[in-house]
N, C-alpha and C positions, 0 to 999 in steps of 0.2 A: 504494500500500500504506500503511494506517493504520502510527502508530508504534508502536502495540501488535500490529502484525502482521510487522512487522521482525525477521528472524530475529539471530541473536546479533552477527553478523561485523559486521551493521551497528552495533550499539551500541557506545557508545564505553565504553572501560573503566572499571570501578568503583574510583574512584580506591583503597579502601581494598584491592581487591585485589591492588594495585600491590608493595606493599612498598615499601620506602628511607622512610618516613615514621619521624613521631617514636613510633608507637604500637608496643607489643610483639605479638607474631604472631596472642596468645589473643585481645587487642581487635580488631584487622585484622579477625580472622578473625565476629568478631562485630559489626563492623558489613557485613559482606558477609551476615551471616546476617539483621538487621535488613531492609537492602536487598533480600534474597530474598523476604522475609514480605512487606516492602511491595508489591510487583512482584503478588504471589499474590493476595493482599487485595485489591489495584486491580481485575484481572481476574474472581475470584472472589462481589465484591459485583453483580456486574452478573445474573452464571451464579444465584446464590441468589435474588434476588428473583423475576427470571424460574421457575425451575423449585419455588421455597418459598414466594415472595410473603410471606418474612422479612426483615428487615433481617439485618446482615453480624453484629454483637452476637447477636441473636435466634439466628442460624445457630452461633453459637458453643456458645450454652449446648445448643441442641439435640445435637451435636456430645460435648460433654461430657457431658451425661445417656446420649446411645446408647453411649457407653464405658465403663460403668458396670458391674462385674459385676451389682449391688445396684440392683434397681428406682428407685430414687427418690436423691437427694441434699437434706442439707438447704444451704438457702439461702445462710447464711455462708459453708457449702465453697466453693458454684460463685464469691461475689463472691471469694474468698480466692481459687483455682484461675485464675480469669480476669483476678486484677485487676483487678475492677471496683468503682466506691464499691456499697453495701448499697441505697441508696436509685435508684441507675440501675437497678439489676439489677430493682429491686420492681416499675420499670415495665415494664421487658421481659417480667419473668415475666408478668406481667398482660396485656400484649399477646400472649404464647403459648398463654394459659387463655384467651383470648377467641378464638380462632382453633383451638382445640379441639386443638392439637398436646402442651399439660403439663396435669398437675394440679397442685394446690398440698392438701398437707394437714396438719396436726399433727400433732408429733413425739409421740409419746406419752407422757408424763409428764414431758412439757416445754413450758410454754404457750406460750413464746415462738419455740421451733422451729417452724419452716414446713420440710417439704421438698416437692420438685418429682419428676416422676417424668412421663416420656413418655409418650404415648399410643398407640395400637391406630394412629390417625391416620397420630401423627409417623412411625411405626416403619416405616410402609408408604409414606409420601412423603418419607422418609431413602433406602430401599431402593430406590425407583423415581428418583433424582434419583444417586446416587451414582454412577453410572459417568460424567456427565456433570460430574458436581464434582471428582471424581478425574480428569479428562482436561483440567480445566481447570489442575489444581494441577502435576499432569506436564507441561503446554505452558509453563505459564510458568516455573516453573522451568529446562524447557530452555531455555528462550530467554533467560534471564538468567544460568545457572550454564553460564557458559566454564570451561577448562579454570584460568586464574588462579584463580577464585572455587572451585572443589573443591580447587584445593590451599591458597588461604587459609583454608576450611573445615577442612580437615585439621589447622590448626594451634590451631585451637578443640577437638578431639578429636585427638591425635594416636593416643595406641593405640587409636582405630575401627576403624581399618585393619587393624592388624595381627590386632585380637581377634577382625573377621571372617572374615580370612585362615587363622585357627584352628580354625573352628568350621566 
């Protein structure tokens, strides 16, 4: 069995899940959340190229335009939303407009605004790819959020719980 098919019991514990350390619960609790993203993104960049023949960046912005009430975003949102510098993103975007998944067009009575807006394309190979990027993000997840790692999560949000428990 590969290491990335090792179910939890075999992993060794995330040290920050641990507690007794010098960091307070909220940080613990956020480098467990770090460590989960990373875990996702490892297994997920593989699941995306295959099924979008995107890079894991590319897959992002896609990602964040189909969440979009509003057709299009302009360009400084997504690099500001994503943390990304202005000048990576300009490539990505161009490698999405080449591969027919965004448009790019001007903000209207702003020459310097560009926004981007998904395609007929993208929306239909989001749609046909998504049970399998959602089953990826569900697997690995389980396989790295022990029961440690949900309760050091809890200390990053603590009323989650109870405000679901509510509602």
């Amino acid at each position: 069995m590969a290491d990335s098919d090792a179910p939890t019991a075999d992993l060794p514990e995330c040290p920050s899940a641990q507690g007794g350390g010098l960091l307070p619960t909220e940080l613990r609790a956020w480098m467990v959340l770090l460590a989960a993203t990373g875990a996702v993104e490892q297994r997920l960049r593989a699941v995306v190229k295959e099924r979008l023949d995107v890079s894991h960046d590319e897959f992002l912005v896609l990602c964040l335009l189909a969440e979009q009430p509003e057709a299009a975003l302009r360009m400084t949102r997504i690099a500001e939303l994503l943390g990304r510098p202005k000048t990576r993103l300009t490539y990505q975007i161009a490698c999405l407009q080449h591969t027919g998944l965004v448009t790019r067009r001007s903000v209207c009575g702003d020459k310097r605004g560009i926004e981007v807006a998904l395609t007929d394309k993208a929306r239909s190979v989001l749609t046909e790819a998504s049970d399998a990027l959602a089953e990826t993000v569900k697997e690995s997840l389980a396989q790295f959020m022990g029961p440690a790692q949900r309760e050091a999560m809890c200390g990053l949000v603590p009323d989650l719980v109870e405000e679901t428990k509510g509602h």
